[in-house]
C-alpha positions in Angstrom: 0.0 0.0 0.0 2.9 2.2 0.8 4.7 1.7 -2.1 1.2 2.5 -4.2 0.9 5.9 -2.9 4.6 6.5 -3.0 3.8 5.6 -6.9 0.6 7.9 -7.2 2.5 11.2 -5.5 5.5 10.7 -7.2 3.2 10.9 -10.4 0.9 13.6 -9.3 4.4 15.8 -8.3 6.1 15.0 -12.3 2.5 15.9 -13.5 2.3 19.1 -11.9 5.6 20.3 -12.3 4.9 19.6 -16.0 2.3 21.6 -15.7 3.8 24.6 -13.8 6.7 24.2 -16.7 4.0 24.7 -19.4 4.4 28.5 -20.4 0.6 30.2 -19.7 -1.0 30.8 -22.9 -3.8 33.7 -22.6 -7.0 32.8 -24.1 -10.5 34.7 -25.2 -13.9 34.1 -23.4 -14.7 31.1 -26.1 -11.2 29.2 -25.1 -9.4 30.0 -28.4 -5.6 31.2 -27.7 -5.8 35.2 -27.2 -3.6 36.9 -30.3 -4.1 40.4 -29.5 -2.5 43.2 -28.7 0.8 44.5 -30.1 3.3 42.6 -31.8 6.7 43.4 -33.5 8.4 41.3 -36.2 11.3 43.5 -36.4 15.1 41.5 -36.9 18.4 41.7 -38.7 17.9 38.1 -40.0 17.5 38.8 -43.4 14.5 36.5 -45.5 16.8 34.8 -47.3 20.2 32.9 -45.8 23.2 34.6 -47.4 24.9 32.6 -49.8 28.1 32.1 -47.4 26.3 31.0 -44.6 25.4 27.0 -44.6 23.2 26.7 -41.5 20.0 27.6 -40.3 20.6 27.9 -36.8 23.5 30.3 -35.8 25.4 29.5 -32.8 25.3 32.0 -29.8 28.1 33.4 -30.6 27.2 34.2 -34.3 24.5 36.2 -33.2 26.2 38.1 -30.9 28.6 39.1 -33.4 25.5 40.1 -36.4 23.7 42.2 -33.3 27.3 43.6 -32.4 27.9 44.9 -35.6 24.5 46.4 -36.1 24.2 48.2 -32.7 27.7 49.7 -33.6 26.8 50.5 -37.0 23.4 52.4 -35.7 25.5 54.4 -33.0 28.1 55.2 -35.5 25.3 56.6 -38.4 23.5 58.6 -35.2 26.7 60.4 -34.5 26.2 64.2 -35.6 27.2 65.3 -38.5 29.9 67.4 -39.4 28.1 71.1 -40.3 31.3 72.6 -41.8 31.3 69.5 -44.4 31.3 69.6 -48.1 28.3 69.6 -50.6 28.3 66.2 -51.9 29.5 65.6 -55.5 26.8 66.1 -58.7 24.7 63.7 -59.1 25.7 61.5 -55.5 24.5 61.9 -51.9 28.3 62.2 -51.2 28.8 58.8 -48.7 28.6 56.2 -51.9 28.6 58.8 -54.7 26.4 56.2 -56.6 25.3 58.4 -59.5 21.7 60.1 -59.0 21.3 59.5 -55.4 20.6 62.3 -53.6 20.1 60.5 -50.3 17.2 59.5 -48.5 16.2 59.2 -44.7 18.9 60.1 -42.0 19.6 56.9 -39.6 17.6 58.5 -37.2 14.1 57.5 -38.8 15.2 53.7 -39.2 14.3 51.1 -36.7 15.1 47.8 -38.5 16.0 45.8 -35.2 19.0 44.9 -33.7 18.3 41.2 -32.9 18.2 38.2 -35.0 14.9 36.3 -35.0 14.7 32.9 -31.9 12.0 30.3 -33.1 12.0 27.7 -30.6 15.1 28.9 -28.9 17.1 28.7 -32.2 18.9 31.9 -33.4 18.4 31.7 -37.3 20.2 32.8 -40.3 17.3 33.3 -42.3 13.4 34.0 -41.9 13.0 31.1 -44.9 13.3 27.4 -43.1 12.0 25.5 -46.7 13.6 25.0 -49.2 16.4 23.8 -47.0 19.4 26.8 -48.5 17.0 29.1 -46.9 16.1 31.0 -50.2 13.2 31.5 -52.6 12.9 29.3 -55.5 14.2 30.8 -58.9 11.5 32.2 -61.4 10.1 30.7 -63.5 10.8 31.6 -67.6 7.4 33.5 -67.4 8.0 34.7 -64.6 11.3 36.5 -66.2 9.2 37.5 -69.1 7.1 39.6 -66.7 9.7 41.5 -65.3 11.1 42.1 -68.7 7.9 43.4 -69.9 7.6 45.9 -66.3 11.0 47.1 -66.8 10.3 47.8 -70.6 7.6 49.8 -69.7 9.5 51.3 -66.8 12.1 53.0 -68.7 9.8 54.9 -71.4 8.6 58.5 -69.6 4.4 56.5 -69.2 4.8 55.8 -65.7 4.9 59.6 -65.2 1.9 60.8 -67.4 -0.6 60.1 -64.3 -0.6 59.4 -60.7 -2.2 56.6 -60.9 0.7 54.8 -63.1 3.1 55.1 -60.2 3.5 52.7 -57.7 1.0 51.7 -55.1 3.3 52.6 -52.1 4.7 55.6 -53.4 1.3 56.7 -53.8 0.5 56.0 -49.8 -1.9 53.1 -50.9 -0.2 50.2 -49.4 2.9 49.6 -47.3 6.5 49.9 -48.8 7.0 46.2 -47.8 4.8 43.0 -47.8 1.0 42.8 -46.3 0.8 39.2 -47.0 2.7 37.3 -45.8 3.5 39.7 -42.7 7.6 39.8 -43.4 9.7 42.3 -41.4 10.5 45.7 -43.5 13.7 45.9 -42.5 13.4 50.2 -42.3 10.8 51.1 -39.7 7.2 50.2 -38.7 7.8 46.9 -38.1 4.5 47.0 -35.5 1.3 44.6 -35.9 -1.7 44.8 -33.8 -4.0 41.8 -33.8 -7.8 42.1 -32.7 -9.9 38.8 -32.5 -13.3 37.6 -32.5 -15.0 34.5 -32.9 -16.1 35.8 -36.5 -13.3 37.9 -37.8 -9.8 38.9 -36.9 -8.2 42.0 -37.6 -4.5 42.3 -39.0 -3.0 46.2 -39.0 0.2 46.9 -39.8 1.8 50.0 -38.6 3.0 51.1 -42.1 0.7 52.8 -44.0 -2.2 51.4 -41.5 -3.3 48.2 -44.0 -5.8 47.0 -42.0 -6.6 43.4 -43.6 -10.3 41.2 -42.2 -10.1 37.6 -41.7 -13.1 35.8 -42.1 -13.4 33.4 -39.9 -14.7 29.8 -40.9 -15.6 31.1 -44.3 -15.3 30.3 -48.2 -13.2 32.5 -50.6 -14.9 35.1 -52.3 -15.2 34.4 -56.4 -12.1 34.7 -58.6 -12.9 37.7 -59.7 -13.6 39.8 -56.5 -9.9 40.5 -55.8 -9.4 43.2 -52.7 -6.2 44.8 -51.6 -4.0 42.4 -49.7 -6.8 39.4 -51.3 -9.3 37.9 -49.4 -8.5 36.3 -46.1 -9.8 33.5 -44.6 -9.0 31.7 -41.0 -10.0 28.5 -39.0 -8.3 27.0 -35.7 -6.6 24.0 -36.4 -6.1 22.9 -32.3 -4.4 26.1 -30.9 -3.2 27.4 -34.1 -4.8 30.1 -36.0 -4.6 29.4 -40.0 -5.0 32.0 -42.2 -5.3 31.4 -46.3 -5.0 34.2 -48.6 -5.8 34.3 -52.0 -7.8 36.6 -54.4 -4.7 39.0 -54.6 -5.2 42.2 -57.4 -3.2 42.2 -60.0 -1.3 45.7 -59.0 -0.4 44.2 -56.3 3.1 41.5 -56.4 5.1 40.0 -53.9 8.6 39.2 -55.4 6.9 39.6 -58.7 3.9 37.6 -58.1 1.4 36.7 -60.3 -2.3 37.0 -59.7 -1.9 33.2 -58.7 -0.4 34.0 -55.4 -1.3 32.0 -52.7 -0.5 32.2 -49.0 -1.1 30.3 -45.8 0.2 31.6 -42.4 -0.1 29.9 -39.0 -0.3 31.8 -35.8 0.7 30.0 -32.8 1.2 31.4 -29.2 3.9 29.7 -27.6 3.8 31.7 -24.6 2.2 35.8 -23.0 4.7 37.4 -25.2 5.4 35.8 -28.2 3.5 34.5 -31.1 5.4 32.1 -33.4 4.0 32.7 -37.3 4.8 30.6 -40.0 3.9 31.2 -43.6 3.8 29.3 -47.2 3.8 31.4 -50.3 3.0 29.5 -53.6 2.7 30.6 -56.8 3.5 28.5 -59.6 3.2 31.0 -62.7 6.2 32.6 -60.8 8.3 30.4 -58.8 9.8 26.9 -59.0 8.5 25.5 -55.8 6.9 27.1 -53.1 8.6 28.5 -50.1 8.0 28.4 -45.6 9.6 30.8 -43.2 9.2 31.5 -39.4 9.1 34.4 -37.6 8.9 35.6 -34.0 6.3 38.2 -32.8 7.4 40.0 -29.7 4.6 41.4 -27.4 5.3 45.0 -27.1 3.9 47.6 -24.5 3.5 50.7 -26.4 1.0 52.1 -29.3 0.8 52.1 -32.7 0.4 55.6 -34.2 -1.1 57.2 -37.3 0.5 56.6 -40.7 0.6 60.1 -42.2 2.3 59.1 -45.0 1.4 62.4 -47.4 0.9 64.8 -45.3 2.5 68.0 -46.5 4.2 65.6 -48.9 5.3 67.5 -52.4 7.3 64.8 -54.1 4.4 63.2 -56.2 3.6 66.8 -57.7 7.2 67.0 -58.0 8.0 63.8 -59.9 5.6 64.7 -62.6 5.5 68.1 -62.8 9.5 67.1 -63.3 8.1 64.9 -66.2 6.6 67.6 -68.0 9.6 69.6 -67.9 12.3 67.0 -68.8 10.1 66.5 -72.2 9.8 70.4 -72.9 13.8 70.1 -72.7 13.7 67.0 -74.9 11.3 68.3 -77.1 9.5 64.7 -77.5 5.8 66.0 -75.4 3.0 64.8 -76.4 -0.2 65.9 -76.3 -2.5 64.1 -74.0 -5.9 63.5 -74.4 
């Protein structure tokens, strides 16, 4: 009899430290894990493993030496410039004198990171974990076609005959990086806030305020009803949130994607301040195979703030305004109907 209970506590005392080990998960009212709040995706591990690295996994110190570096290249670009410096040279912002670069953003506005991403306490090289060299699939010949074709029409002086021919995030219409799948920027607004119900869920991302609905438990709308950021739909699969995305516009391309792209992203909690999210991007009329990364979503304890991307913002004006004169000079204007 002895023995028997000694049995019974020993297993009661494994199963509850067990349980005390288990990290606490929030959850809503209706038991489903709780996603919301704000989350940032922001890292220095690039998408795609550089081609001298070998592994996915980066040993501790590896990443101390990438987040090194990048902390001491940050405080070096914040140090104040010199005011009794030179113009830079014609035609060059006068650090890389790379011919018609007139310089952008000072380091100040950036806010790339300055960790590498941990999935599953591994430090990884790259976001991509399939195919196995950690990089996306070559294009396919029609794929290369396309881009030909874009940059053909690129170079002729149409893209600056109307507004609406230049790009969709130079225009403030949708972020200057990926909505779908949700990959870091690698510049700033890296910030994501999540807000769930049983019905929908609601995806913002901090640049440029895209806002993207999931329906929940729900079909795809028909082929051709094709939204920004396409049409989203969820299910729980267990204590994973899967979203599918199809239905993307045609203006709209990730890596040069077709009209065909498909996505599929999973968002797991693994503990109060982190959400693990996978994705799987497929599109056979553009690349090879399809491709899976992972990346980590921090909890964070601030807000996310307007978006004001135009405001008192000349530069479209200005680009074609610079159109019309550049053909005057050229003498090849044409009248527009």
């Amino acid at each position: 009899m002895r023995i028997v209970c000694a049995v019974m506590i020993a297993a009661f005392a494994a199963t509850t430290l067990v349980a005390q080990q288990k990290p606490t998960v929030p959850r809503t009212p209706d038991g489903k894990p709780d996603l919301q709040g704000i989350w940032s995706n922001a890292t220095i591990t690039p998408l795609e493993r550089p081609q001298n690295v070998t592994n996915l996994v980066l040993s501790e110190e590896e990443a101390a030496r990438m987040e090194r570096a990048t902390i001491e290249r940050r405080d070096r670009l914040n140090e104040p410039s010199d005011p009794n410096r030179p113009a830079p040279p014609k035609g060059g912002d006068g650090s890389t004198g790379a011919a018609g670069n007139v310089g952008g953003y000072n380091n100040f506005w950036l806010d790339p990171g300055e960790r590498v991403a941990v999935v599953d306490g591994q430090r990884r090289s790259s976001l991509i974990i399939d195919p196995p060299n950690g990089r996306v699939p070559p294009l396919t010949d029609e794929a290369r076609a396309r881009q030909q074709a874009r940059a053909k029409q690129a170079a002729g002086r149409g893209q600056y005959d109307h507004p609406e021919y230049r790009p969709l995030a130079e225009r403030c219409l949708l972020s200057f990086g990926p909505t779908t799948p949700l990959i870091p920027n690698y510049f700033y607004n890296n910030n994501i806030q999540i807000v769930q119900t049983p019905e929908h869920v609601m995806i913002m991302m901090e640049m440029v305020h895209d806002a993207r609905i999931v329906r929940m438990n729900a079909k795809h709308l028909p082929a051709h009803i094709r939204p920004w950021m396409g049409d989203s739909i969820g299910w729980w699969e267990g204590d994973t949130l899967v979203v599918d995305t199809t239905n993307f516009p045609p203006q709209q391309s990730f890596r040069g994607s077709s009209e065909n792209l498909h996505v599929v992203e999973r968002f797991r909690r693994v503990d109060a301040a982190t959400i693990n999210y996978r994705f799987t991007v497929n599109d056979p009329t553009t690349f090879t195979g399809p491709f899976s990364g992972e990346i980590p979503f921090r909890a964070m304890d601030e807000l996310i703030y307007e978006y004001a991307c135009h405001e008192g913002n000349y530069a479209l004006a200005n680009v074609l305004s610079g159109a019309r004169s550049e053909e005057k000079r050229l003498g090849t204007k044409q009248e527009k109907q």
